[in-house]
N, C-alpha and C positions, 0 to 999 in steps of 0.2 A: 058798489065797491069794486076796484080794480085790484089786484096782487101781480107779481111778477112769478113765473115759474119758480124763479129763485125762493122768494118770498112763503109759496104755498110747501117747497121742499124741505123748507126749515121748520116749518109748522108739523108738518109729519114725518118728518127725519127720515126724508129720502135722501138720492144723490140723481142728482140733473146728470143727464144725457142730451146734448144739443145748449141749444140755444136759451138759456134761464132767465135772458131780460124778455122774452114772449110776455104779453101782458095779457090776462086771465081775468077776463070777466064774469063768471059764472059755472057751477057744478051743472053738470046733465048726466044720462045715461048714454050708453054705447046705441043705444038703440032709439036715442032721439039726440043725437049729434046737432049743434048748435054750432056756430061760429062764435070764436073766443072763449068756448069754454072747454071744461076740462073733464074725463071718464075716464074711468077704470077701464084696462084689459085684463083677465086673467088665463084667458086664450092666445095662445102664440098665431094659430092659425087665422084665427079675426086681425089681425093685425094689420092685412093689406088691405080691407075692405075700409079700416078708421083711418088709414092712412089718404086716403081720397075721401075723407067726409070732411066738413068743413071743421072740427077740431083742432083747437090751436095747440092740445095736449092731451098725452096720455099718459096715467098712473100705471104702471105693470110691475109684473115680480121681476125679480132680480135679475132672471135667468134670459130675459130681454134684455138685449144690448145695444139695437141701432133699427132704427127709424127715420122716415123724413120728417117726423114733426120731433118736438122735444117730448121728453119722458121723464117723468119721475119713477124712480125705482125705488119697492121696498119691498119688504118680506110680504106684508096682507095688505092687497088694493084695494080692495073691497070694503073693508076698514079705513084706513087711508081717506079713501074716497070719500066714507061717513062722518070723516073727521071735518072735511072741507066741507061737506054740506051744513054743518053745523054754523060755520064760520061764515060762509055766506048768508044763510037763512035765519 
């Protein structure tokens, strides 16, 4: 199953940051980084390390504003997160 960033920010009423036709193949963790899929930040500071991993996305808090990949923003990522893995698996 494919989603679009748009697609997965509606499902957990986020709001897109970048690029929201990004095509999202699958949930993973930050710490097993996947190309085309999508993880949680809740660390501002992690944020340059996911930014050079092969992630096509990143869920984060609010308080994250700009990235070079796209970003779904919401109040709990982590949540969020557990939502999209539901919807994929």
């Amino acid at each position: 199953m494919q989603q679009t960033v748009n697609q997965l920010a509606e499902l957990i009423q986020g709001k897109v940051m970048g690029d929201g036709r990004t095509v999202i193949s699958g949930v993973t963790s930050a710490e097993q980084p996947l190309a085309g899929h999508v993880a949680y930040l809740e660390d501002p500071e992690r944020l340059e390390v996911l930014e050079a991993s092969p992630l096509a996305c990143l869920i984060v808090p609010r308080r994250i504003t700009r990235s070079a990949k796209p970003l779904i923003q919401v109040e709990q990522p982590k949540l969020a997160w557990a939502q999209l893995l539901n919807l994929f698996f």
